[in-house]
N, C-alpha and C positions, 0 to 999 in steps of 0.2 A: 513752317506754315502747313497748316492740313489744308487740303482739297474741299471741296464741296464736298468732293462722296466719300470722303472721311466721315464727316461732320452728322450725318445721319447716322453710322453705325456707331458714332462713340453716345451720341445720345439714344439708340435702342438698348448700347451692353449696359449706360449706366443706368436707363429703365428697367433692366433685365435684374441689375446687382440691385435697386429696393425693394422691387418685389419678392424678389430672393431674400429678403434683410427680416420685410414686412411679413411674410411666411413666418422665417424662423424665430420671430418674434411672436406670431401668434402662435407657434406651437408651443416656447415656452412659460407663453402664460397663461395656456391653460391646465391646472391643477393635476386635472382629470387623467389627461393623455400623459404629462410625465409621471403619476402614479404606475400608470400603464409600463413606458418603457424603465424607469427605476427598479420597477419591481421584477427585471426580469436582470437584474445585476448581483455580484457576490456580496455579502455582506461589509467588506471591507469599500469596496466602490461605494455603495452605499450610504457606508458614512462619510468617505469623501467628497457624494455631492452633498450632503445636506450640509457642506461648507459653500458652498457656491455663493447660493443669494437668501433673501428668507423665504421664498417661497418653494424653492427647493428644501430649506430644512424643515419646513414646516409636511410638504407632502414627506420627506424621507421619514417623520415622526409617525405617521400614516401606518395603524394597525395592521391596514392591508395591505399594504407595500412588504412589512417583514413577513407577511403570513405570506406571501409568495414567494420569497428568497428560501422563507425556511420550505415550503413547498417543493421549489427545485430538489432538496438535496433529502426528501425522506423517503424511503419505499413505497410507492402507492401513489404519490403523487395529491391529487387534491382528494382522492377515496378517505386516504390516511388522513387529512387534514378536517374533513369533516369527525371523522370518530376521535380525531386529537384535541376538539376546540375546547371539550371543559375540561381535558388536562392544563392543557396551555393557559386557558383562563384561568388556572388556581397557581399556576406557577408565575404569574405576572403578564403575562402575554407574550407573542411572539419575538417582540425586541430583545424583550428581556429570554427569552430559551434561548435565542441566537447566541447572545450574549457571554451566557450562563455554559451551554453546553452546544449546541451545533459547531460557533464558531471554532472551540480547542478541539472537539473532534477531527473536524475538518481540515484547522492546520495539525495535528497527529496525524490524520488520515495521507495528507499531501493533495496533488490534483486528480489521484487516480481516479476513472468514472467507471472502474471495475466491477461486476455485482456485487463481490465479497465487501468492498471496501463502503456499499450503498447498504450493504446487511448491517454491516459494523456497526456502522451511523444508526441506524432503526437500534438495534442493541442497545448504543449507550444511551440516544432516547431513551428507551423504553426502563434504565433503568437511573439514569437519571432523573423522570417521572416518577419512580415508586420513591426513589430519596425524598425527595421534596414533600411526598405526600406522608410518608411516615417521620419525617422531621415536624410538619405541620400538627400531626396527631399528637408525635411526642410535647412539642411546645404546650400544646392546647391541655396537655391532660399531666404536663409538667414532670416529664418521663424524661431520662437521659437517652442519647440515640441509639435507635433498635441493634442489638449486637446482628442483625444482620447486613445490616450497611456499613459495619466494621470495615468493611474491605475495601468502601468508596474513597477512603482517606476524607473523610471531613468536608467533602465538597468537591472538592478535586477530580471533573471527570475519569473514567476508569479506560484505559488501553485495550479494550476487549478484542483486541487483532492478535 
């Protein structure tokens, strides 16, 4: 049997635990604020929550959410990210660069947060953006691919380490 002066403090903790419930429930329903903390995850988490619920998948689908992931890991930060937008918009968008080339860099590159290994990354960017763009011209103007992207193997990010 509890006491009387039990009886108050199990009904402040269980006051204590909805409000606590009631919080965490308002912070994951709004959109907003887990675009906020998502977008500060590796790409792989990333896609792991947008298994969660659908309103997790729906923000993890969220332009700006990868344009911050890829943000963390390019030289410059958001400097670079502004001069990268109409790359990125010609190459499909942010999800898709991740995709495409951050993410294999990154796992080739490992977890180092070395400067060499953040130059590396800007590199294969940078030349994984001319593939794409001189693939696009090729298509467009019905060219086989330029013998100077011979060396990218067809698509296949380049080991520039």
């Amino acid at each position: 049997m509890s006491s009387a002066y039990e009886q108050p403090l199990l009904l402040q903790q269980r006051g204590r635990e909805a409000e606590e419930e009631e919080t965490l429930a308002a912070i994951t329903d709004n959109a907003d604020l887990m675009a906020e903390v998502l977008g500060r995850l590796d790409g792989r988490s990333l896609a792991a929550a947008g298994c969660v619920c659908r309103l997790w998948a729906a923000v993890s689908r969220r332009e700006s959410v990868w344009e911050a992931v890829c943000g963390q890991h390019v030289a410059g930060g958001a400097a670079a990210g502004a001069q990268a937008r109409p790359v990125v918009a010609a190459l499909g968008g942010y999800r898709r660069l991740y995709r495409l080339c951050l993410g294999p860099a990154l796992d080739r590159l490992g977890a180092g947060g070395w400067p060499a290994a953040r130059l590396s990354l800007s590199l294969s960017l940078s030349l994984f953006s001319i593939e794409c763009y001189e693939r696009r011209l090729g298509r467009e103007r019905g060219h086989p691919l330029p013998a100077s992207l011979l060396f990218l193997g067809h698509g296949n990010p380049v080991d520039v380490s």
